[in-house]
C-alpha positions as CSV (number, residue, x, y, z in Angstrom):
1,X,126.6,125.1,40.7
2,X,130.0,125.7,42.2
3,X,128.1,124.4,46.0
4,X,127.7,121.0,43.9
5,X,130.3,120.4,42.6
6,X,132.1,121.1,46.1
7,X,130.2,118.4,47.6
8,X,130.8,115.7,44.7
9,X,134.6,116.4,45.2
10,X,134.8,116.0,48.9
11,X,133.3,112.2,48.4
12,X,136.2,110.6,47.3
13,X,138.3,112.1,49.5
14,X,135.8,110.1,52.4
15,X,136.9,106.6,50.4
16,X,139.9,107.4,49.7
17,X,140.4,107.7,53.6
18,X,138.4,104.4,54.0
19,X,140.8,102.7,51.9
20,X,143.8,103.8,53.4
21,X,142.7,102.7,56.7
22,X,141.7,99.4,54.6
23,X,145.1,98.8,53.6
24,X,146.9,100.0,57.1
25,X,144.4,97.0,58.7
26,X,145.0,94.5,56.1
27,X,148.8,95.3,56.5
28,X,148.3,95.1,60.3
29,X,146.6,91.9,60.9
30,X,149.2,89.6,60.6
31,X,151.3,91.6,63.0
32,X,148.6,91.8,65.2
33,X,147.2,87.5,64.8
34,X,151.0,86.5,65.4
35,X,151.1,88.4,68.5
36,X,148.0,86.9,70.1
37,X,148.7,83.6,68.6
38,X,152.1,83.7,70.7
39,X,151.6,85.5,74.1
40,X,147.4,84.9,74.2
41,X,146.3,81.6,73.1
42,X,149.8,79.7,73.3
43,X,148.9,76.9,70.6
44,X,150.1,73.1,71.6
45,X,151.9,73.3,68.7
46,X,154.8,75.3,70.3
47,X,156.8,72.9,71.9
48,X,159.5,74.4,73.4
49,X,161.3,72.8,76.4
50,X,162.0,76.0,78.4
51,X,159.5,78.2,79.9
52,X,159.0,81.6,77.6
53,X,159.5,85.0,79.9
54,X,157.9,88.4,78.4
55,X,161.4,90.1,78.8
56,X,158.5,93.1,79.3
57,X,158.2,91.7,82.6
58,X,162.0,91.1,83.2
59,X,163.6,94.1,81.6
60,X,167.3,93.5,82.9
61,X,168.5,95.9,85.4
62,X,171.5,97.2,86.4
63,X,173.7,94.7,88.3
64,X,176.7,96.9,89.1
65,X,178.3,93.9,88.5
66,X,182.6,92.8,89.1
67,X,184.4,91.1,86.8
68,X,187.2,89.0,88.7
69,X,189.7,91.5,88.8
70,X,187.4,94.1,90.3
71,X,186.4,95.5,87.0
72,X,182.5,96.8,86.6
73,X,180.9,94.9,84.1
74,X,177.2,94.9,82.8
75,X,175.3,91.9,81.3
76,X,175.0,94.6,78.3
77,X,178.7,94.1,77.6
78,X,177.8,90.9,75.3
79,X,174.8,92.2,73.8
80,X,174.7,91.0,70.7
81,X,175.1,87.3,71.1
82,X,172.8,84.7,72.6
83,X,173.7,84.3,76.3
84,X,173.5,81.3,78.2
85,X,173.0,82.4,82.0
86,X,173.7,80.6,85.2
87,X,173.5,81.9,89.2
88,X,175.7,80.4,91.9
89,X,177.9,80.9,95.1
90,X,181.5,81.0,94.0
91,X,181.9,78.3,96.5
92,X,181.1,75.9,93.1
93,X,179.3,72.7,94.4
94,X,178.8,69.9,92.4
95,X,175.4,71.4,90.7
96,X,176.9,74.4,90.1
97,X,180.1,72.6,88.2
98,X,177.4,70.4,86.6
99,X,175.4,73.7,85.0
100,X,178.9,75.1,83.8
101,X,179.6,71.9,82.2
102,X,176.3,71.7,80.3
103,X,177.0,75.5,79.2
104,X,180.0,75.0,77.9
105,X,178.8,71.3,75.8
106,X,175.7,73.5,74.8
107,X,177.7,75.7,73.3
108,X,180.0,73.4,71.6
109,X,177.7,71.2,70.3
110,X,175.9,74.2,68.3
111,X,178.8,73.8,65.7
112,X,179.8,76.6,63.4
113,X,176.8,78.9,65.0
114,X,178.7,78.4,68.8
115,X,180.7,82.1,68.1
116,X,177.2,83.3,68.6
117,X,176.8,81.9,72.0
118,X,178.1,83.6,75.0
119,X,178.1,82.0,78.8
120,X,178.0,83.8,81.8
121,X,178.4,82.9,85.7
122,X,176.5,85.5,88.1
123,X,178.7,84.7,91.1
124,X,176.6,85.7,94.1
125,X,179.0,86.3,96.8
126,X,182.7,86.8,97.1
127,X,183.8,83.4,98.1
128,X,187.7,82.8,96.3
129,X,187.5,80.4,92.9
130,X,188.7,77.4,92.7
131,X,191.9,78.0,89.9
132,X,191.7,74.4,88.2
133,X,187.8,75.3,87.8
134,X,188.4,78.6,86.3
135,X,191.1,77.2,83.8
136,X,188.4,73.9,82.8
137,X,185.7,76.3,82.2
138,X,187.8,78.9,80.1
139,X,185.4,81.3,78.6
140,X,182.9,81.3,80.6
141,X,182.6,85.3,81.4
142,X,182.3,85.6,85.4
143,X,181.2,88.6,87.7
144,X,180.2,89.1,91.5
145,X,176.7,90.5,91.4
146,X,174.1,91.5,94.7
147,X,172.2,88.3,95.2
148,X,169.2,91.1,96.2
149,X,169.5,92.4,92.9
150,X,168.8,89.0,91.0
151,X,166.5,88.0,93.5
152,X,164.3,91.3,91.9
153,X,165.0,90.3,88.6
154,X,165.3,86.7,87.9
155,X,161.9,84.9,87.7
156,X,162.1,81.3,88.7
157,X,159.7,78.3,89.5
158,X,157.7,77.6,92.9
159,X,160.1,75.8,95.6
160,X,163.4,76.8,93.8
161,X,166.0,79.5,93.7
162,X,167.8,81.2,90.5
163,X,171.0,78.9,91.0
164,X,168.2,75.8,90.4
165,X,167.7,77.2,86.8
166,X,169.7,78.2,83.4
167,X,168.4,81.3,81.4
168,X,168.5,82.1,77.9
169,X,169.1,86.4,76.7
170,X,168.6,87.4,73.3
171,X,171.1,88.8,71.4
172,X,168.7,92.5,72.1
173,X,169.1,92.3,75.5
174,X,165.9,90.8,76.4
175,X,165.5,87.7,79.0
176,X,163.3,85.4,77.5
177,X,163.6,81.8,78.3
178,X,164.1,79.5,81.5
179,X,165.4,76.4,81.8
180,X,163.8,74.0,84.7
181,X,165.6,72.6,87.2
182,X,167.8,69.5,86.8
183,X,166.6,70.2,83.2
184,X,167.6,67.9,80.3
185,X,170.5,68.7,78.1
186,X,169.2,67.1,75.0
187,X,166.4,69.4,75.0
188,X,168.0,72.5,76.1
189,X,170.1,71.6,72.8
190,X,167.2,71.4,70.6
191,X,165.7,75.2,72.1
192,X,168.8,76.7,71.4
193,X,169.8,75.1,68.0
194,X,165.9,76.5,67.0
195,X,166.5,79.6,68.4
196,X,169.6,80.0,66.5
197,X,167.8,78.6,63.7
198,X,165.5,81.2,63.6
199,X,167.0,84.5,64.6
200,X,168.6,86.5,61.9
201,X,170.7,89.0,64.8
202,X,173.1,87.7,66.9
């Protein structure tokens, strides 16, 4: 009698772990759909301009970065906000004025959400700056950095060079979006005012 009514009671028990895992894979699968409906199938639907990077790919290293004064300085330093990232020689050249110049309209042109836009220069060698461009493109955080170590990091298209493209960093410290070369402002506008949009940090 007591053998019984052992084996009626362990029964539920079975279901009620059949359940559980029931709800943890209902609970689950949209987690799981959104993931392979972003990084796997890529729907047409997504139209972003830039070119999405799996920061898993491109975890950002250390730089040992300078600030101008000689001070070490880390990309980490404006985690937090949305950074807007651009490589050149300090020896600026007409491209390299025309990426800070975009920067610095992308950022204005985001309105009451710019204070969560920062922009930084990765100046690859220690050529002097030019003062009147320093003072016209105020705010823009600058540091030397080892052209080897972005070379490492930054992914970038066939037939071009890091200075050819601007990045995007979440406000986690994750590289995630590339800009193509000689891209168009408009639509870099439009990534970044959706990104903005939709991200509730930063």
């Amino acid at each position: 009698m007591s053998r019984d009514f052992e084996v009626e009671q362990s029964k539920p028990r079975a279901g009620g772990n059949w359940a559980l895992w029931a709800v943890i894979a209902v609970c689950a699968a949209p987690l799981l759909l959104s993931y392979l409906t972003y990084y796997v199938i890529k729907p047409q639907s997504r139209n972003n301009y830039g070119a999405l990077i799996d920061p898993r790919n491109f975890p950002i290293p250390p730089l040992q970065g300078r600030t101008l004064d000689d001070k070490p300085q880390e990309l980490d330093a404006y985690k937090g906000k949305w950074i807007i990232l651009q490589v050149d020689s300090g020896d600026c050249q007409q491209y390299c004025q025309k990426k800070l110049y975009e920067m610095r309209q992308l950022r204005l042109t985001q309105g009451k959400e710019m204070t969560r836009v920062e922009r930084v220069w990765l100046i690859t060698d220690k050529q002097p700056l030019d003062t009147m461009l320093m003072r016209e493109y105020d705010g823009t955080h600058m540091m030397r950095v080892d052209p080897a170590k972005l070379s490492a990091w930054l992914p970038v298209e066939q037939g071009t060079s890091a200075s050819d493209h601007l990045y995007m960093i979440d406000p986690l410290g994750n590289l995630m979006m590339r800009f193509p070369k000689d891209a168009d402002p408009n639509r870099v506008k439009r990534d970044l005012g959706k990104l903005l949009k939709a991200s509730k940090i930063g």
